[in-house]
C-alpha positions in Angstrom: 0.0 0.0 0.0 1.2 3.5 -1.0 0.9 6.4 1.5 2.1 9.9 1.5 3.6 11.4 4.6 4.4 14.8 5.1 6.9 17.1 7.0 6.9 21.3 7.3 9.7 23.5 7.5 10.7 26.9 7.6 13.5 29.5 7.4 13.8 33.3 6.7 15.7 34.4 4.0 16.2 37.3 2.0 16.9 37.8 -2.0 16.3 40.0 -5.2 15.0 39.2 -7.9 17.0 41.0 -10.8 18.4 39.7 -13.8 21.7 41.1 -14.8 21.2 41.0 -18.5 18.5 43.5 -18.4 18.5 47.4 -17.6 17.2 48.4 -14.1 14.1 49.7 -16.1 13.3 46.4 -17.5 13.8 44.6 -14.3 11.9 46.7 -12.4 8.9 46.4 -15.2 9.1 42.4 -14.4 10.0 42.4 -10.9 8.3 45.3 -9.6 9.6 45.9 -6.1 10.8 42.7 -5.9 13.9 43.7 -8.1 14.7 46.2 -4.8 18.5 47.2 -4.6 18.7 46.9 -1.1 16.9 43.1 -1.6 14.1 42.1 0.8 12.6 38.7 2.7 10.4 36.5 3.1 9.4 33.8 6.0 9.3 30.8 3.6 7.1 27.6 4.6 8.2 24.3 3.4 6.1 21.4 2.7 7.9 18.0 2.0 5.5 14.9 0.8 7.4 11.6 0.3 5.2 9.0 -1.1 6.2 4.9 -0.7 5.5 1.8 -0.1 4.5 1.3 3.9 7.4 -1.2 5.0 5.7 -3.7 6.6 8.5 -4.5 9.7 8.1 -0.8 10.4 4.8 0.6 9.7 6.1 3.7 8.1 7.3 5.2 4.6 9.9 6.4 5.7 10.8 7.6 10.0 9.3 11.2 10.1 12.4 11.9 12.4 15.0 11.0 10.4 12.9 13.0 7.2 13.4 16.3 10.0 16.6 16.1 10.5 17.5 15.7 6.6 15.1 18.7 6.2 17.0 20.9 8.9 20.3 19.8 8.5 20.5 20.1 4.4 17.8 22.9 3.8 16.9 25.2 6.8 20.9 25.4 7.7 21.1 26.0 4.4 19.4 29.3 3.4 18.0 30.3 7.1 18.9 33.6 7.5 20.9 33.8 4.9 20.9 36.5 1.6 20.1 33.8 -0.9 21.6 35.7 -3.7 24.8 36.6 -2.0 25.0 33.7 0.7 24.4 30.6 -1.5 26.1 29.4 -4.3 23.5 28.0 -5.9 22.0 31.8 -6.3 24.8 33.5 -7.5 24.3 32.8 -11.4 19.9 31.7 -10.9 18.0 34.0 -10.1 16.1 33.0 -6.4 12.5 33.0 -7.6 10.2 30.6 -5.3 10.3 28.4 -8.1 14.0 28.6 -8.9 14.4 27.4 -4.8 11.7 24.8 -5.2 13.5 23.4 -7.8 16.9 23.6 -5.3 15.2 21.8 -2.5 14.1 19.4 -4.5 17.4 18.8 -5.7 19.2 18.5 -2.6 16.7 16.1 -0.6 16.2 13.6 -3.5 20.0 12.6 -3.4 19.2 12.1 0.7 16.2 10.2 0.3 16.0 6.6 -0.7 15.6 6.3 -4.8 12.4 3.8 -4.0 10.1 6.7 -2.3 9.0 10.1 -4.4 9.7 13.5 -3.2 7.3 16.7 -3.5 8.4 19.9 -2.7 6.0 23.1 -2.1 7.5 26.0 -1.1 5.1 28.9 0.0 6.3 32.5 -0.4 3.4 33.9 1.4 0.2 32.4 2.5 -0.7 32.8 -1.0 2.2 32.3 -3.1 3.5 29.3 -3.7 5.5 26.6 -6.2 5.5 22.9 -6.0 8.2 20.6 -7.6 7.8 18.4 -9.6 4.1 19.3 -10.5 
């Protein structure tokens, strides 16, 4: 039997969303305020959904504990408090949209998790703004 489990998370971390190719006009015209010099932040909520087989000597998908620590050690650690486009690596050539992260988180905690179970990622902005990856 398949079930999905799922575990929250959350850091604050601030970015700007500008791309370098384009005048300040243009990016301003795209970003709106957003594109901000002086950047800006955002309390980001995580979501992670792994979906699996239920192991039948455990009971579980996977142990919701050990999918927490992965979480805070290799994502909130990460880009808590942090200026993601100066801060991270990752950032410095991609611009930090909330789907460009998505896709980063993503990225990190499928080569932690076990290949057998499928990862979900949805990363809210705000209450209302939010991406999901791989939708």
């Amino acid at each position: 039997m398949r079930v999905a489990i799922y575990r929250k998370g959350h850091f604050n971390a601030a970015h700007r969303l500008f791309n370098p190719q384009w005048t300040e006009a243009k990016n301003r015209e795209i970003f709106g305020i957003c594109s901000n010099s002086n950047f800006h932040g955002h309390n980001y909520e995580l979501e992670v959904k792994v979906t699996g087989e239920v192991n039948n000597d455990s009971g579980m998908v996977m142990d919701l504990k050990t999918l927490k620590e992965l979480i805070e050690l290799h994502v909130e650690q990460r880009f808590d408090h942090k200026n993601l486009n100066l801060d991270c690596p990752e950032f410095i050539h991609t611009i930090p949209t909330t789907e460009n992260i998505c896709v980063r988180i993503y990225e990190i905690l499928r080569e932690i998790i076990d290949p057998n179970l499928d990862v979900v990622i949805r990363l809210y902005e705000t209450p209302r703004n939010f991406a999901e990856y791989p939708a």
